[in-house]
C-alpha positions in Angstrom: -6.2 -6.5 25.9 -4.5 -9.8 26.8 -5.5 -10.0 30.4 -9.3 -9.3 29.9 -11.7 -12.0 29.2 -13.2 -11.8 25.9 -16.5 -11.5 27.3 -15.8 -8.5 29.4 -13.9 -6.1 26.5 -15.3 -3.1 24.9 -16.9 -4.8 21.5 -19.0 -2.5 19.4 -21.7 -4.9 17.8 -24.0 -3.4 15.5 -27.7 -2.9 16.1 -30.4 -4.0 14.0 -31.1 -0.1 13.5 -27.2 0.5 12.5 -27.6 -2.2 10.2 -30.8 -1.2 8.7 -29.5 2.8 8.6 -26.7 1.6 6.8 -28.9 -0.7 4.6 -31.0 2.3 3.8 -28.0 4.9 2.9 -25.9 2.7 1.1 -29.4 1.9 -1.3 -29.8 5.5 -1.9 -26.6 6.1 -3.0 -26.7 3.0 -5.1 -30.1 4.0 -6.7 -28.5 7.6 -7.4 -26.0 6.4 -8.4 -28.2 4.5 -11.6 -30.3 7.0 -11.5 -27.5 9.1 -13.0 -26.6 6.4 -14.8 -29.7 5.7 -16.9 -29.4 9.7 -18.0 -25.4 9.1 -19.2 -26.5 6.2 -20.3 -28.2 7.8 -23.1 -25.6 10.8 -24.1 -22.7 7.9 -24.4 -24.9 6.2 -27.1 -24.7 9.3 -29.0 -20.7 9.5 -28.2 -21.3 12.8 -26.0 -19.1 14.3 -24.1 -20.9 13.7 -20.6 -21.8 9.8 -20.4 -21.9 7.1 -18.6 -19.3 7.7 -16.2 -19.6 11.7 -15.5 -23.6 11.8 -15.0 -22.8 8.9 -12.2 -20.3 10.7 -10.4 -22.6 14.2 -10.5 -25.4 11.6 -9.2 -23.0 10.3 -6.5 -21.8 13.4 -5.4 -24.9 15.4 -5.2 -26.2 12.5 -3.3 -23.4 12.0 -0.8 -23.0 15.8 -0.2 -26.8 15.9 1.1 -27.1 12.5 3.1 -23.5 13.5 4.6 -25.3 16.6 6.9 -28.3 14.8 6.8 -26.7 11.5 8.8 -24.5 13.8 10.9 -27.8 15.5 12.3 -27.8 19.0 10.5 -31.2 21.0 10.7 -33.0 20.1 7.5 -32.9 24.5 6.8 -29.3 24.2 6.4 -29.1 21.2 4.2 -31.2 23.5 1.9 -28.7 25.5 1.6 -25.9 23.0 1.0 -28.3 22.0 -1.9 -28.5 25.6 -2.9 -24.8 25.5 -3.6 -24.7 21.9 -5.6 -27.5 23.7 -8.0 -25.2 26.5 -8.4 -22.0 24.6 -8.7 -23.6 22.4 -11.3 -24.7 25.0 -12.9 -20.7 25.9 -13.7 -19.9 22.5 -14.6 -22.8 22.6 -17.2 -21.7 26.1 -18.2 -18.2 24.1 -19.2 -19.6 22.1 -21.6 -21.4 24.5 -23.5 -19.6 25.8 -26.8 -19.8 28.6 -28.8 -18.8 28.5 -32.2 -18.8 31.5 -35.1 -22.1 31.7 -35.5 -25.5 32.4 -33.4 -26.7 29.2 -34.6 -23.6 27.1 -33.7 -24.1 26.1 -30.1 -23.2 22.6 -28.7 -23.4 21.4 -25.4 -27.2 22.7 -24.3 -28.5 19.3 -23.9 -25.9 17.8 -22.0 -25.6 20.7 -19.6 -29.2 19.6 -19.3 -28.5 16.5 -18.8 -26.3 17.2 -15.7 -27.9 19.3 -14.0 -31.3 17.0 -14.2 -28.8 14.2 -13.3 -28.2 16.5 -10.1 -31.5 17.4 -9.4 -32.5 13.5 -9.4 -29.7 12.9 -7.3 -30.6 15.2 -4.8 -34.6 14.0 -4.9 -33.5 10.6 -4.1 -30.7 11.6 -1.3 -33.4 14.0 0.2 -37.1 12.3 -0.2 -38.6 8.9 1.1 -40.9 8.7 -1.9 -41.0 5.6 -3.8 -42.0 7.2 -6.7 -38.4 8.3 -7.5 -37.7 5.5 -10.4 -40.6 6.5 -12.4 -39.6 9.9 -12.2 -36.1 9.3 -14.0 -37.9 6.9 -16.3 -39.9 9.8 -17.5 -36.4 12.3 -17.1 -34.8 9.3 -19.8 -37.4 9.9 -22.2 -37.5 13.8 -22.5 -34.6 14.0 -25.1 -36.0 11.6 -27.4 -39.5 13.2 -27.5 -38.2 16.9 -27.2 -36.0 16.5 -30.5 -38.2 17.4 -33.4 -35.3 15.5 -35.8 -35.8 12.3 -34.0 -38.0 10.1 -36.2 -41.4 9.9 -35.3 -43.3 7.1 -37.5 -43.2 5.9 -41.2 -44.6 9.7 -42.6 -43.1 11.5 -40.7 -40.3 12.5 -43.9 -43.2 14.2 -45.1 -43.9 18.3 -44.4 -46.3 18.4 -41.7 -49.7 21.2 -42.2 -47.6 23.8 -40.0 -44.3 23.6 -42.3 -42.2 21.5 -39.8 -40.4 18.4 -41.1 -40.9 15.6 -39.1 -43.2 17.1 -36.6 -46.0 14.5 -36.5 -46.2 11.3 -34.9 -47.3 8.8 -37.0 -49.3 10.1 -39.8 -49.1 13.5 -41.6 -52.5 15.6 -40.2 -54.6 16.4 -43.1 -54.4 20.2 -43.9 -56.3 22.2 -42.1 -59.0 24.6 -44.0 
């Protein structure tokens, strides 16, 4: 546009609202995002086959395939169903990493399909609510595997047989038996 004067030419500036929707997308994919990567954070400690990496990309994409209809102005009814299918396709994806091996016993991969499909759920919580309350949420959702594994240690007796037969089952002190 060489003849027209700079002052006159078709310049798209951003609004404060632009900026601020942008702002506001941009943290909740972030936030997802570490959401998911708080969760994989854990599993790649233990050298599992989801981590780090895969629970932030299932965080990411569950995210970013809700705010997507959501930003383009899609009834809040049909974005339930676009959320219907990211529960059911992660649902396959978790399905992938369970094995099955000779035994009934011999079953591997239950926790971290578990893992992913929590990292999902998050993901979707954060891409869909305005609750601040989210954080504390997957601070609690970090914690369930470590207190739902009766081998993790629990406290200095807790080698000892507790009163209902369990190994390890108490906290910090074997109960006294029960009469």
């Amino acid at each position: 546009m060489p003849g027209i004067p700079f002052s006159h030419r078709r310049c798209r500036i951003l609004r404060p609202s632009d900026v601020r929707e942008v702002a506001r997308v941009s943290t909740r994919l972030l936030v997802a995002a570490a959401l998911g990567g708080l969760l994989g954070y854990e599993r790649e400690l233990k050298r599992k086959a989801a981590g780090l990496r895969t629970h932030m990309l299932v965080a990411l994409g569950a995210a970013l395939f809700v705010l997507v209809p959501l930003q383009a102005g899609v009834p809040k009814e049909d974005v339930s169903r676009v959320m219907q299918g990211i529960v059911t396709g992660i649902g396959f994806l978790g399905a992938g990493t369970i094995l099955k091996g000779s035994s009934v016993e011999d079953v591997k991969g239950l926790t971290t399909a578990a893992g992913i499909w929590l990292t999902a759920a998050l993901a979707l919580r954060q891409a869909w609510a305005r609750s601040h309350r989210r954080a504390q949420l997957a601070a609690g959702a970090r914690r369930v595997p470590y207190h739902a594994d009766p081998r993790a240690p629990r406290g200095p007796a807790c080698r000892q047989t507790s009163p209902c037969g369990a190994l390890g089952h108490c906290r910090t002190k074997s109960r006294p038996p029960q009469s």
